[in-house]
C-alpha positions as CSV (number, residue, x, y, z in Angstrom):
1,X,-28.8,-12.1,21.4
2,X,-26.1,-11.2,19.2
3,X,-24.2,-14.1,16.8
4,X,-20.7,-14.3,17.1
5,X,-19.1,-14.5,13.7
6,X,-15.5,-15.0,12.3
7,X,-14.1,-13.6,9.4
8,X,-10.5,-14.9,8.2
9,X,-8.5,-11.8,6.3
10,X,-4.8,-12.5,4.3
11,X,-3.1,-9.7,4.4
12,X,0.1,-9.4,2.4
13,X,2.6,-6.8,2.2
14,X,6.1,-6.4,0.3
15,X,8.0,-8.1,3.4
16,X,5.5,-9.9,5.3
17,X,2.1,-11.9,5.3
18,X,-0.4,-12.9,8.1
19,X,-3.5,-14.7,8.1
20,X,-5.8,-12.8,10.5
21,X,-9.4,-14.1,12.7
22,X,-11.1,-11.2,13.2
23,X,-14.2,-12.2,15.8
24,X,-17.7,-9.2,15.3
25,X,-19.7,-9.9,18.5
26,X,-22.1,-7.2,18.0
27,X,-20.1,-4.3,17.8
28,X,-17.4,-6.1,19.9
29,X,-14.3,-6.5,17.0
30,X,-11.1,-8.6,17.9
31,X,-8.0,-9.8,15.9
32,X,-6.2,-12.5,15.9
33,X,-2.9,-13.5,14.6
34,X,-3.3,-17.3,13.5
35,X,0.1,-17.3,10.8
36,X,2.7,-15.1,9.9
37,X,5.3,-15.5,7.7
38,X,8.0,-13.8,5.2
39,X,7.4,-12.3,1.6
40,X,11.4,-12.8,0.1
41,X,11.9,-11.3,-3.5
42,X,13.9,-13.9,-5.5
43,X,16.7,-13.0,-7.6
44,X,17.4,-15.4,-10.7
45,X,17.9,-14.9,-14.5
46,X,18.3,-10.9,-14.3
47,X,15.1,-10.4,-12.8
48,X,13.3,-10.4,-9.5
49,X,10.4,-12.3,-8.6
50,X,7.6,-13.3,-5.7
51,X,7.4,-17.1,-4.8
52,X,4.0,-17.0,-5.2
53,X,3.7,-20.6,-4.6
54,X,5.2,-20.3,-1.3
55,X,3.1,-17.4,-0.7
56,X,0.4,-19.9,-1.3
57,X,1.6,-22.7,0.9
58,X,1.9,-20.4,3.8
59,X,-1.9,-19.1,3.5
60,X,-2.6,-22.9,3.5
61,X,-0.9,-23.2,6.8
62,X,-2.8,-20.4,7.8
63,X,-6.3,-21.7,7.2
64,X,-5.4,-25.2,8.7
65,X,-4.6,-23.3,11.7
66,X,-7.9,-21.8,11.5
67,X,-9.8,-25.4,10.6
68,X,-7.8,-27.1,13.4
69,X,-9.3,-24.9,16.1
70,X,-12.8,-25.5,14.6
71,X,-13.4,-21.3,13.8
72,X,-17.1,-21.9,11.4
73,X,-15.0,-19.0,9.1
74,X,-18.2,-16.8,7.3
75,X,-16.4,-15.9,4.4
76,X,-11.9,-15.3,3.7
77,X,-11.0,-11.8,2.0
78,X,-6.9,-11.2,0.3
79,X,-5.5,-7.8,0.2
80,X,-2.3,-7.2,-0.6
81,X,0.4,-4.6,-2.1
82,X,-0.7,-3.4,-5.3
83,X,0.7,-3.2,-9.1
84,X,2.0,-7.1,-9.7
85,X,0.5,-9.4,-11.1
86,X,0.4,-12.8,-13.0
87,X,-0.1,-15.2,-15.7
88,X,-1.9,-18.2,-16.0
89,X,-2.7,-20.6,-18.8
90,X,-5.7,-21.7,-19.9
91,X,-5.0,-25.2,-18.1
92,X,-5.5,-22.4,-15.2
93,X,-1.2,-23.1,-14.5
94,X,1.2,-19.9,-13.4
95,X,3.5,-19.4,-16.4
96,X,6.2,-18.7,-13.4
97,X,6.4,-16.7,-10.7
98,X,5.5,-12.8,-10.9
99,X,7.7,-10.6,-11.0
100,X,8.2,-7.6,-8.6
101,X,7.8,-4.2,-8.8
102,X,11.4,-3.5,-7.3
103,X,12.8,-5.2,-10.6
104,X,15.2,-2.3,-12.3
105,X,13.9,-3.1,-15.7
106,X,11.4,-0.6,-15.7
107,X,14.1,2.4,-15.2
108,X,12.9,4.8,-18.2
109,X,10.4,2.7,-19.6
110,X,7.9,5.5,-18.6
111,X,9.9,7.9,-21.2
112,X,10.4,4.9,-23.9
113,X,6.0,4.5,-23.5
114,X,5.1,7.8,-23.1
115,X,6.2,8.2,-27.2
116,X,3.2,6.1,-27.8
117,X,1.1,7.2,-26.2
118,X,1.9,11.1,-24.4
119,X,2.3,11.9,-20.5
120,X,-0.4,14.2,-20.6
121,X,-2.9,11.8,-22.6
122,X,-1.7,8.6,-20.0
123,X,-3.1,11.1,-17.1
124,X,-5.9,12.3,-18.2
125,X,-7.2,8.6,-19.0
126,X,-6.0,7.0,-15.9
127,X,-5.3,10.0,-12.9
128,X,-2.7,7.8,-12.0
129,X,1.3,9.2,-10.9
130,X,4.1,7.7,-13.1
131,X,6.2,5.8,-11.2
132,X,8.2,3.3,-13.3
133,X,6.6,0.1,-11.4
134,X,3.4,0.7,-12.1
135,X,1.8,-2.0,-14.6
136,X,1.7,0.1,-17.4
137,X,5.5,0.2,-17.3
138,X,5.8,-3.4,-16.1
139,X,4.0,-4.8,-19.6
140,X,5.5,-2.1,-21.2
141,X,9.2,-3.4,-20.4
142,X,8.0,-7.1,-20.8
143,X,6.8,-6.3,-24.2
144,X,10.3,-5.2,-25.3
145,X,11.6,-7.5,-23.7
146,X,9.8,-10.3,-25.5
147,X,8.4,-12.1,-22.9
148,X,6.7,-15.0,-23.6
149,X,4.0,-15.0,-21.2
150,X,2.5,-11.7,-22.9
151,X,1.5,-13.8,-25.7
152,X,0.9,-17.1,-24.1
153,X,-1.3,-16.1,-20.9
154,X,-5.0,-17.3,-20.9
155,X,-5.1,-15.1,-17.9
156,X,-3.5,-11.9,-16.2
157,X,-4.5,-11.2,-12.9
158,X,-3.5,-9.1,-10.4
159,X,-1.7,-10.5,-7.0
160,X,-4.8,-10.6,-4.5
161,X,-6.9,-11.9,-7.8
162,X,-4.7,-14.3,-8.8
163,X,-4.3,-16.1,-5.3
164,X,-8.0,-15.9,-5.1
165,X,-8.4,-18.0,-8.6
166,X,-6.3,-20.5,-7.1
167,X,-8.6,-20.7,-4.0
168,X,-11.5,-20.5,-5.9
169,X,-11.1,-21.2,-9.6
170,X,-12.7,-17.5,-10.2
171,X,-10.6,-15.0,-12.0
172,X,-11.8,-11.4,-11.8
173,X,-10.2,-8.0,-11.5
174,X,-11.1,-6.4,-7.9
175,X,-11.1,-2.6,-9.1
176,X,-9.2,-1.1,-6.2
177,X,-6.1,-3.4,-7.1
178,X,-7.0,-3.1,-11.1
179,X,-6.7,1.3,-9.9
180,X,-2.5,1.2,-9.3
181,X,-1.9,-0.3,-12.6
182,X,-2.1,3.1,-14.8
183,X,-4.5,1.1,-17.1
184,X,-8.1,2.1,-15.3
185,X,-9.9,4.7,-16.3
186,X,-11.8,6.2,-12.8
187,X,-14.4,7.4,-15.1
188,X,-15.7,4.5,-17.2
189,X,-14.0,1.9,-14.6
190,X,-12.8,0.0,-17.0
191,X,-9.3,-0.9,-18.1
192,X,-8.8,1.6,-20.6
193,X,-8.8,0.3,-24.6
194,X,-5.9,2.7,-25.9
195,X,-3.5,1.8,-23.6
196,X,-4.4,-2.3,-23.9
197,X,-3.9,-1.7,-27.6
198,X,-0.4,-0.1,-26.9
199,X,0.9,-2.7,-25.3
200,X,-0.6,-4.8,-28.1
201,X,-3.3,-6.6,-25.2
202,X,-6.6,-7.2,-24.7
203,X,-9.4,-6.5,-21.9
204,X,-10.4,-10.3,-22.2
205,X,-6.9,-11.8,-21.3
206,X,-7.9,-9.8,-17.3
207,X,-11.3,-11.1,-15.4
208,X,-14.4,-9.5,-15.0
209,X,-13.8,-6.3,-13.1
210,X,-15.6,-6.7,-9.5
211,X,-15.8,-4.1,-6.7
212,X,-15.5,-4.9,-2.6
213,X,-17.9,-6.8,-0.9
214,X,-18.5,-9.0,-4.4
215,X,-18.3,-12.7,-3.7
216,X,-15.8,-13.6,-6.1
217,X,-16.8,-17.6,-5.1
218,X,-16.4,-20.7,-2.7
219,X,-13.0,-22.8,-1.7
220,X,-12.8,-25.4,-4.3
221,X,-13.1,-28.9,-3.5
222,X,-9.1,-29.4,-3.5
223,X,-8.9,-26.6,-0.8
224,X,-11.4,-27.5,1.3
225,X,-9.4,-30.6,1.3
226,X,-6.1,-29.2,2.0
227,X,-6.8,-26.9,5.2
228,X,-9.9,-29.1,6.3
229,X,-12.4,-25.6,6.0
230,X,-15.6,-26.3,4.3
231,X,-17.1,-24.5,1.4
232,X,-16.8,-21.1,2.6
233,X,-17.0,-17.6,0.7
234,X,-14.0,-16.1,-0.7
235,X,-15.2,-12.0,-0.7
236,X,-13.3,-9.5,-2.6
237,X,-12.5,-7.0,-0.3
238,X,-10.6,-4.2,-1.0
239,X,-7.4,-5.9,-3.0
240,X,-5.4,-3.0,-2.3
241,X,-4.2,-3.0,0.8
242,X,-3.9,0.7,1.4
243,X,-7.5,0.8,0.0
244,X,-8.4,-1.7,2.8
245,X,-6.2,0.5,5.4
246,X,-8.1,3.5,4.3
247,X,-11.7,1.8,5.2
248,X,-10.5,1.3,8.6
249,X,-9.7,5.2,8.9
250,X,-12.0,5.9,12.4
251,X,-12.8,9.5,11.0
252,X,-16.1,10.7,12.2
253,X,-16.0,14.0,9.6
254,X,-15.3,13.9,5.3
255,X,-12.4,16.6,6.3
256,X,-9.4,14.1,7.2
257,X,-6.2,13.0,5.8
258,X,-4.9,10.0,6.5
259,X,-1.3,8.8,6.3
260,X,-1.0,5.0,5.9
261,X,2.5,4.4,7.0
262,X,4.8,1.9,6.5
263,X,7.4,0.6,3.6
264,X,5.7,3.2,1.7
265,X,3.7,6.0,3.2
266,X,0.8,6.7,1.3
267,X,-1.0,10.5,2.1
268,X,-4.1,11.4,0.5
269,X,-8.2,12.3,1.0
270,X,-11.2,10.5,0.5
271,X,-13.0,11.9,-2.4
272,X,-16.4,11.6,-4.0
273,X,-14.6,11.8,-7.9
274,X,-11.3,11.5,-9.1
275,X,-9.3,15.1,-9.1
276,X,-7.1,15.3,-12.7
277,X,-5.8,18.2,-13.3
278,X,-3.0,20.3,-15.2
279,X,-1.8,21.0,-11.8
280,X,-2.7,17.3,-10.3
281,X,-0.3,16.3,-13.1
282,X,2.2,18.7,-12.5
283,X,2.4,17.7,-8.6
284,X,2.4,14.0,-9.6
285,X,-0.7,12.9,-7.5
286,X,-2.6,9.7,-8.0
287,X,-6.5,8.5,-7.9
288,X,-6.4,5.3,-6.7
289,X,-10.1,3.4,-6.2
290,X,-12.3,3.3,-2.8
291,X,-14.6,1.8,-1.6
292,X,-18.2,2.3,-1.8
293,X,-17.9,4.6,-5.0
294,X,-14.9,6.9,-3.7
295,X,-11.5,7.6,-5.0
296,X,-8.6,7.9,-2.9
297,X,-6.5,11.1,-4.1
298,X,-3.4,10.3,-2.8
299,X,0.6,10.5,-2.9
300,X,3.2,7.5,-2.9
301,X,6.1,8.8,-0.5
302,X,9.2,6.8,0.3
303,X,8.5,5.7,4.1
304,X,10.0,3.9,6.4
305,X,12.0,2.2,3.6
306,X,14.5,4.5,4.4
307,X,15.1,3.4,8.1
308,X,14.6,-0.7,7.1
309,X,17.6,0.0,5.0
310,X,19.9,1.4,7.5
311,X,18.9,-1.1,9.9
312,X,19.7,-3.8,7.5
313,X,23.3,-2.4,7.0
314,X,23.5,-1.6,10.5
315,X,23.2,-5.2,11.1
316,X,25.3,-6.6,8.5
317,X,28.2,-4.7,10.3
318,X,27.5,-5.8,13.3
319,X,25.9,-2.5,14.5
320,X,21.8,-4.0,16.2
321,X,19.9,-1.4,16.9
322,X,16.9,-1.7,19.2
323,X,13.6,-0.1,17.4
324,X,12.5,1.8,20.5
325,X,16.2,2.5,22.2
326,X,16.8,3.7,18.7
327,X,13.6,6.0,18.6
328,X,14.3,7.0,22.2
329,X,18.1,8.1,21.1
330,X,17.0,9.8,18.1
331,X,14.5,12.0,20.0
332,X,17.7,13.9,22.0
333,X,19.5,14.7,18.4
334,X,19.6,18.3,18.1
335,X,16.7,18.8,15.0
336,X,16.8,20.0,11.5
337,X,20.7,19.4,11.1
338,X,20.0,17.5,8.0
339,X,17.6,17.0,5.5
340,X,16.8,14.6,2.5
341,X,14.0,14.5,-0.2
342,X,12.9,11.0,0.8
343,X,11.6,10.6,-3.1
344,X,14.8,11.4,-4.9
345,X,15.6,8.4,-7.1
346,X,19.1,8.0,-5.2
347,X,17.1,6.0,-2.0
348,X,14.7,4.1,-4.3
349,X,17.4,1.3,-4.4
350,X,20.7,1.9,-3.5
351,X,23.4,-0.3,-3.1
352,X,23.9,1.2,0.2
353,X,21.8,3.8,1.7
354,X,23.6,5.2,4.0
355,X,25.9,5.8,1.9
356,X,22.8,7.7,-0.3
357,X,22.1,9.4,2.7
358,X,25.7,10.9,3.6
359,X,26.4,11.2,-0.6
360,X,23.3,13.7,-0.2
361,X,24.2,15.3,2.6
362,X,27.7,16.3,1.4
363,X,26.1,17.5,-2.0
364,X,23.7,20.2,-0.3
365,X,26.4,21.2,1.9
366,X,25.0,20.3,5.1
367,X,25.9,18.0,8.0
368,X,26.5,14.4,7.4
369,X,25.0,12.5,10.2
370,X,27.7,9.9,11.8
371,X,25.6,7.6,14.6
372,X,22.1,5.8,13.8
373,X,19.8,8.0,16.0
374,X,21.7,11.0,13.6
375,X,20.4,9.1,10.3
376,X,17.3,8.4,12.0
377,X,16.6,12.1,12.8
378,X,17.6,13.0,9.4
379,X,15.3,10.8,8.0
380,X,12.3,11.3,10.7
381,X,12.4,14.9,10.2
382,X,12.7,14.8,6.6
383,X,9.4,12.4,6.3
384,X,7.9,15.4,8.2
385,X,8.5,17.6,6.4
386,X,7.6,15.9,3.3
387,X,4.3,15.3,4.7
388,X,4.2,18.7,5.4
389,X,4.5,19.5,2.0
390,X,2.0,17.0,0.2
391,X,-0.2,17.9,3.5
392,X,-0.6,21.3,1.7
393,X,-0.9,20.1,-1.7
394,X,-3.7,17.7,-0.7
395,X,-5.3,21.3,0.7
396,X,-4.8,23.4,-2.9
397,X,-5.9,20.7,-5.1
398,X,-9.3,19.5,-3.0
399,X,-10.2,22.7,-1.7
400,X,-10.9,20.9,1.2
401,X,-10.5,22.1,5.0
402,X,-8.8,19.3,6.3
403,X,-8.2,19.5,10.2
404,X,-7.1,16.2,11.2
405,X,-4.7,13.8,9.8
406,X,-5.2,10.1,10.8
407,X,-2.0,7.8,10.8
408,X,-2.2,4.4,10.5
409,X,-0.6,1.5,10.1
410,X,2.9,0.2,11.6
411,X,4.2,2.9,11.0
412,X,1.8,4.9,13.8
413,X,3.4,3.4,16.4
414,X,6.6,5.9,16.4
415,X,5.3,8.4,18.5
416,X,8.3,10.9,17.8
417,X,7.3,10.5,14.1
418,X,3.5,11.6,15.1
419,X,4.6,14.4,17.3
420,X,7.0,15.7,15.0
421,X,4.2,15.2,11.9
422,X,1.6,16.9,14.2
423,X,4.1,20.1,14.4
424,X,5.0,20.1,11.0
425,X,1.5,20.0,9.0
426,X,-0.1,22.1,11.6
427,X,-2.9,19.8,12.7
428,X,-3.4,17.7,15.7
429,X,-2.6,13.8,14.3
430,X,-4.8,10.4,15.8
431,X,-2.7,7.8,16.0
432,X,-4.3,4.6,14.9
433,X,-4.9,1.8,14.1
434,X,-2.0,-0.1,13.5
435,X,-3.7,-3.3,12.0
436,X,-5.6,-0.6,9.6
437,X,-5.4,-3.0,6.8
438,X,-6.6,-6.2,8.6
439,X,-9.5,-4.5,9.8
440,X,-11.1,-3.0,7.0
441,X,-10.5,-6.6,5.2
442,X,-12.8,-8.2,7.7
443,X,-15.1,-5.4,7.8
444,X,-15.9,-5.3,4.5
445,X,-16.2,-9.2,4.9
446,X,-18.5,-8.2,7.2
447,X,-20.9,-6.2,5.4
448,X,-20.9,-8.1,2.4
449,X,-21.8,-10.4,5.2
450,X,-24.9,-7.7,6.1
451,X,-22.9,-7.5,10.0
452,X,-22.6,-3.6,9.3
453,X,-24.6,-1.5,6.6
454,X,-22.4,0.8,5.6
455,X,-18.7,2.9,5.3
456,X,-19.7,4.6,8.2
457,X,-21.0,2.0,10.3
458,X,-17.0,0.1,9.7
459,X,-15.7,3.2,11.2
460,X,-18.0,3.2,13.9
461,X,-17.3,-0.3,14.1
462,X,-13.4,-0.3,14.3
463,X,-13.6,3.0,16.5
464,X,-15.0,1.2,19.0
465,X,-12.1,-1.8,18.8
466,X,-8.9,0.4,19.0
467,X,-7.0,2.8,20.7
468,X,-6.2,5.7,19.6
469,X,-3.7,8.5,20.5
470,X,-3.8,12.1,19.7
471,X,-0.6,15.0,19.0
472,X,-1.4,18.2,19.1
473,X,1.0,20.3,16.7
474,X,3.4,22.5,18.5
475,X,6.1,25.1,17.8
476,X,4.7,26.4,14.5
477,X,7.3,29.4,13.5
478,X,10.2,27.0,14.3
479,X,8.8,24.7,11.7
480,X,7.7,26.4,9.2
481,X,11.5,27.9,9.5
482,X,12.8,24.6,9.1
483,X,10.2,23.3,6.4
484,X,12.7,26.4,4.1
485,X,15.6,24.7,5.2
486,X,14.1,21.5,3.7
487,X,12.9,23.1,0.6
488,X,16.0,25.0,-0.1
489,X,17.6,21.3,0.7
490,X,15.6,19.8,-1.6
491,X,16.7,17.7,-4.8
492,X,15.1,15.3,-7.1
């Protein structure tokens, strides 16, 4: 007779947080919602921060809910989005909120660090892509900036780390969260000693680096008194919560891609060592930590960013738009009128970005689209093909056959997007799952927990639990017509 066991995963992203039951009944694996609640970017002083604190109080809520219904929880995991982080004193106090990667005070810095310490050098240590918000930018900018904090931090931990040391009093460095920084080497796995030194820090001020499925410790004492739970395991999971997504990817075969869609879409492989290259470089690809000993080679594309925006404006001018009477519009737009480069630095963060997306319309001489569904083609059909064309890269730089391509995330739920992904990179695409993220969290919970034995037994696992659905690529000389249109479109 199987046990029934419960597994509690917080799961924060850059708009949203949840606090998850997942139930393992055997091989039986359910989800539930128990709290969800909204992840607001603050804007005081210059700068913009996370309200951590309120971050906090609204996991609280979440494991009350979870105490109140008497759930005997085996262990709690955090993942969350990756980068941020935070400093404490040695009174274990924040010294203020963090603040957030979509601050614009790390415009350049990449430039103003790479004269201490080269591009090339940075990559070859770390096989990381610049992108101004990574940490290595964020202290940078701080740094010149004089912040305080630098200097008088005890502690610098990273967001899923830090919210752990206040449940637990344990501060470590989870090394799939400590991997988007561009400060870990993938080699050594260690936060690399050069870089430290140029931004004038040291290895001891971050925690002891751990890897998923460590127990980083046990609630304290004042939380077991504040949400009524006992003293149960906190488990460092995957921090990363792409690198949790990925460990829910149901692939049965090592020749996949997977597309974790969202905010951001993230494409890449699962690979047995990091890939830096001159050309890795050159195409600005990332290697980002696994689990169980594997990298994640993988490219940061603007997602569905580019839609929340337009919706957001839509609704400021009184314009609401309907997700799925939207997608349903969109689908009878006549195709490839318009394209964008979703990664040019003019829909990062625009003021407005519609008017981005007309401003680059009119630039490339091409249609500017007038109604919703014609932004949202432009922009749907422009994440294909942008797919299409790390799809390919992902190809040349592994050497690997990859003949699948497994979406997942919230972002798998547009099934226009999946068809018209499917017929751009040329191989059927599984839809699936959504709750990606959630779900490896509480499976790796779960073997830590000795539920499952291994990586392949969670995708077994998860397989089992979800539905999937499955697009076989179609029209392929129309496409790759249209994927010249994009490229002869394209812009940085």
């Amino acid at each position: 007779m199987t046990q029934t066991k419960h597994y509690l995963a917080v799961d924060l992203g850059a708009t949203s947080g949840r606090v998850i039951l997942g139930t393992l009944d055997g091989d039986r694996l359910q989800l539930e919602e128990l709290a969800r609640f909204p992840n607001k970017i603050i804007r005081t002083g210059g700068h913009y921060y996370w309200d951590l604190y309120a971050l906090y109080d609204e996991i609280l809520g979440g494991l009350r809910e979870a105490a109140r219904r008497g759930i005997d929880a085996r262990s709690i995991g955090i993942d969350t989005w990756g980068v941020d982080f935070v400093f404490f004193d040695k009174n274990g106090q924040l010294l203020g909120n963090p603040v957030s990667y979509r601050d614009p005070h790390t415009v350049g810095e990449p430039e103003r660090f790479f004269k201490q310490v080269p591009a090339e050098e940075v990559y070859k240590i770390t096989g990381i892509q610049v992108m101004n918000f990574n940490s290595l930018f964020q202290f940078s900018a701080l740094r010149r900036q004089n912040w305080i904090a630098l200097d008088a931090a005890d502690k610098i931990l990273f967001i899923p780390d830090a919210l752990g040391y206040m449940m637990t009093g344990n501060a470590v460095t989870e090394y799939t969260i400590a991997s988007t920084s561009e400060m870990l080497n993938p080699v050594t796995k260690k936060l690399d000693a050069k870089l430290l030194e140029a931004l004038s820090l040291t290895e001891d001020k971050f925690g002891k680096i751990v890897y998923p499925g460590d127990k980083l410790g046990t609630l304290t004492q004042e939380m077991q008194d504040l949400t009524g739970l006992g003293a149960v395991p906190v488990i460092s999971v995957a921090g990363h919560d792409t690198a949790s997504a990925v460990a829910a990817v149901p692939a049965t075969t090592k020749d996949f891609a997977y597309l974790s869609s969202g905010t951001w879409s993230l494409m890449g492989i699962e690979s047995d060592d990091p890939i830096i290259t001159e050309r890795s470089q050159q195409e600005n690809f990332t290697n980002e930590g696994g689990i169980q000993g594997t990298t994640r080679f993988l490219k940061n594309i603007c997602g569905m960013w580019l839609l929340e925006r337009c919706r957001a404006e839509w609704k400021q001018n009184g314009i609401e738009t309907d997700y799925g009477q939207l997608i349903a519009e969109t689908a009878k737009i006549e195709p490839f009128r318009s394209f964008i480069y979703p990664d040019a630095a003019c829909f990062a963060m625009p003021d407005s970005m519609l008017n981005a997306i007309a401003d680059y319309c009119r630039e490339t001489g091409q249609p500017v689209p007038e109604t919703p569904a014609e932004y949202a083609r432009c922009i749907f059909d422009s994440l294909a093909m942008r797919y299409r064309e790390v799809f390919l890269l992902l190809k040349e730089l592994s050497g690997m056959n990859l003949d699948i391509l497994h979406v997942i995330g919230g972002g798998c739920r547009n099934k226009l997007l999946n068809q018209l992904t499917a017929n751009a990179v040329g191989v059927p695409v599984v839809a699936g799952p959504v709750e990606g993220t959630a779900l490896g969290n509480i499976m790796i919970q779960a073997q830590a927990d000795g539920a499952v034995k291994n990586l392949a037994e969670i995708r077994a696992t998860i397989a089992k639990a979800i539905e999937t659905e499955r697009f076989e690529p179609k029209d392929a000389n129309i496409w790759a017509e249209a994927y010249a249109k994009y490229l002869k479109n394209k812009k940085q």
